[in-house]
N, C-alpha and C positions, 0 to 999 in steps of 0.2 A: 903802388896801385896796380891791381890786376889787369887783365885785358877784360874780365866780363865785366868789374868798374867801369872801367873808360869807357865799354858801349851803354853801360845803364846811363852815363854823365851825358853822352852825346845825344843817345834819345830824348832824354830828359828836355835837354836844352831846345830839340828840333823840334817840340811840344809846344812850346813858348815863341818859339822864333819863325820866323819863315825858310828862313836860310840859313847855313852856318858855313863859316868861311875854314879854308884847311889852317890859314896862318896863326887864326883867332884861338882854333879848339887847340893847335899845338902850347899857343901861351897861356891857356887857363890847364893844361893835361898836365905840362911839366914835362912833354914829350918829342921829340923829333916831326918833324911834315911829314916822312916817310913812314911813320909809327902808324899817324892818323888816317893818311891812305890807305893803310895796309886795312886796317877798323872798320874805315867807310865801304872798301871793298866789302868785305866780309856782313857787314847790314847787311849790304844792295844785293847780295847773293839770298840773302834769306828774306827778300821782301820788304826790307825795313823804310828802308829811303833810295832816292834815286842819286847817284856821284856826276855831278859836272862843271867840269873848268875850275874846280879848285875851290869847290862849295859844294853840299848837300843840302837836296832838299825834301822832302816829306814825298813827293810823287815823281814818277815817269811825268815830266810835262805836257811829251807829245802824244797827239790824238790821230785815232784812228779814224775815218768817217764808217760811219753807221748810218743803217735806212734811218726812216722818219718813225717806223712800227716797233723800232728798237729801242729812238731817242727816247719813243712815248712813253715806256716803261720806268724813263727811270725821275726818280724823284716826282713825282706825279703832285702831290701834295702842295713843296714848296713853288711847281709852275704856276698854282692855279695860284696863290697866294700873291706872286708876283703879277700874274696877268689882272687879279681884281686889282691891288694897287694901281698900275700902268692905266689900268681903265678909268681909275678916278682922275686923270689929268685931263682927258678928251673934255674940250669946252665945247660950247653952243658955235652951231657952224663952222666946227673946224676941218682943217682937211690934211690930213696925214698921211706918211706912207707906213707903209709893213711891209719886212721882209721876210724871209725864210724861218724856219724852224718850230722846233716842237713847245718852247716859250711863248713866241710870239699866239700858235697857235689858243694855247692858252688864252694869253689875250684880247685875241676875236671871240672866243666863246663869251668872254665879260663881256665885249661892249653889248651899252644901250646911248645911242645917238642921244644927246638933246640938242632937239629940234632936226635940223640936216647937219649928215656927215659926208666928206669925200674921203675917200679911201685909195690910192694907188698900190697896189697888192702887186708884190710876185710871187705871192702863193695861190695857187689854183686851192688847195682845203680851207684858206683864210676866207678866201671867195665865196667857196661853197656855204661857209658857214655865216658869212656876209650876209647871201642874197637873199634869203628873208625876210629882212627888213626893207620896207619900201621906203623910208627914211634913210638908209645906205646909198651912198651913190657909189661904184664901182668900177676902178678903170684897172682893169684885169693889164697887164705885162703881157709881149708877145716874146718869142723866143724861145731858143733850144728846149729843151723840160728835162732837167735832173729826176733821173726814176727814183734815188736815192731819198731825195726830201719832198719831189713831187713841186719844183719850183721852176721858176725859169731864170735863164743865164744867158749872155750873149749878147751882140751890139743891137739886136731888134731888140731887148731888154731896156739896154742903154738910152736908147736914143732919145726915147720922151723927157726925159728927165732935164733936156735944155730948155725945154717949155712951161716946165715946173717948179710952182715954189711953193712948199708947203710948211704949215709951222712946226711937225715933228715929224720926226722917224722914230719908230719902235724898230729894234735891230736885236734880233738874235745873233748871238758867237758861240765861237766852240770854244774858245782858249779866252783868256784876259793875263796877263804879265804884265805887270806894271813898269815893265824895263822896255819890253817887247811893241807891247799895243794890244792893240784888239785882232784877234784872226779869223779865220776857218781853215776847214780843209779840202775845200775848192777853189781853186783859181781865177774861176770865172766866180764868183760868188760873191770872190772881195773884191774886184772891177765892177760888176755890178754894186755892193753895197757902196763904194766913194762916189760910185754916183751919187745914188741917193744920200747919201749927206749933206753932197756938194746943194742938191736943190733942198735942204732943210733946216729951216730956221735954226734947231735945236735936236741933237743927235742925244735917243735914250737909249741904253742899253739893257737889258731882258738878259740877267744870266742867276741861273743857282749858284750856290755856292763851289759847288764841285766845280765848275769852270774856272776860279781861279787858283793862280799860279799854272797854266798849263797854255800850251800853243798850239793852234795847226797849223799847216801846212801853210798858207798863205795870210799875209798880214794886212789886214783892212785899213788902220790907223794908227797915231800914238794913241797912246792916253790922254794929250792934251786936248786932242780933235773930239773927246766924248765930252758931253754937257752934264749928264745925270745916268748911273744906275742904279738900278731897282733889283736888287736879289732877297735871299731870304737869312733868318736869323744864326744860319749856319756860315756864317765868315766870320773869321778870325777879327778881335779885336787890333790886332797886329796891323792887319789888313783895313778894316776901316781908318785909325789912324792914317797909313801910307796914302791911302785916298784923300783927304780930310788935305793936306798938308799938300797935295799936289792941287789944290781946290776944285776936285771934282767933290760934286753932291755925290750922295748916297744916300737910297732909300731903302729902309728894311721892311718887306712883307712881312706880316706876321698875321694870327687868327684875331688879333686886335682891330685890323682893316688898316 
């Protein structure tokens, strides 16, 4: 077998799989560890997949933080899809928090209250887009202000949250890793979101497809700490399964509603 064989056989595989291990592809290649390294190298130099700790995987995992005017851009479609989803769970009189990001943002533009809503927000544009409705109640977060996502961060953030019980969290991430948890790539952002957990009946998750398999910077939770996510039709069957099987829910947005 050639060497551009063995990298057609490894892509192939990394198509189907989420991960491929160095020991695995040496015992279906017919080849030495050292062979397969040399291979994986040789992808990850031309873009192909990313080499770590003795596995390849289909992406660089780690995330870079980006403004909020950057997030907006991408995947636009599948946010909105997931925030109208997200919106269908808000019940009569309920009272929820929302955190950061360009998903969640998404899903303030869906809601429509029935009857009264409570809202604890640490988005100043979740707010903005809130206050509109006189049927929104709004208890705006005090503390630091990220110019990055235009949120806030910090123990004046924190602190209401012991006074707090509410029956959801809508929670944006940057990363999801099923080995990992849930992250971002601020520090203060994932101390802020364990709060808001901590005070939430029921932890939902708000992520597009592109967030999994990747991590930022700071780790908000396991995966066992999430109750339910909502992303769109672009996850890997591979993926849902691993989900399914750790008994986290999974909801898929689509144009279907």
């Amino acid at each position: 077998m050639t060497k551009e064989e063995r990298h057609e056989i490894i892509l192939d595989n990394l198509s189907s799989h989420e991960r491929l291990v160095v020991s695995e592809l040496a015992e279906l290649l017919h080849v030495s560890a050292v062979t397969i390294r040399k291979d994986l190298t040789e992808l990850e130099k031309k873009g192909l997949l990313y080499r770590s700790h003795g596995h390849a995987i289909k992406m660089n995992p780690y995330i870079n933080n980006r403004t909020v005017n950057e997030k907006e851009k991408l995947m636009p479609g599948q946010k909105e899809l997931i925030g109208r989803k997200a919106a269908s769970l808000i019940t009569a009189d309920d009272s929820i928090i929302i955190a950061s990001g360009t998903t969640v943002h998404a899903f303030a533009r869906c809601i429509v209250p029935i009857h009264r809503l409570t809202v604890v927000s640490a988005s100043l544009q979740v707010s903005e887009m809130l206050a509109a409705d006189a049927n929104i109640e709004i208890i705006q977060l005090g503390g630091v202000l990220r110019h990055s996502s235009k949120s806030v961060v910090g123990e004046y953030a924190m602190a209401p949250f012991a006074g707090f019980s509410c029956s959801k969290l809508f929670l944006g991430v940057d990363g999801i890793d099923l080995d990992y948890g849930i992250t971002t790539t601020d520090l203060r952002e994932a101390q802020l979101n364990k709060e808001m957990m901590r005070a939430a009946q029921k932890v939902i998750v708000l992520a597009d497809s592109s967030k999994f398999n990747r991590r930022g910077f700071s780790k908000i939770a396991d995966m066992e700490d999430v109750d339910l996510i909502i992303t769109d039709s672009g996850v890997s069957p591979v993926l849902v399964q691993k989900l399914e099987e750790r008994g986290i829910e999974l909801l898929l947005a689509d144009d279907n509603g």
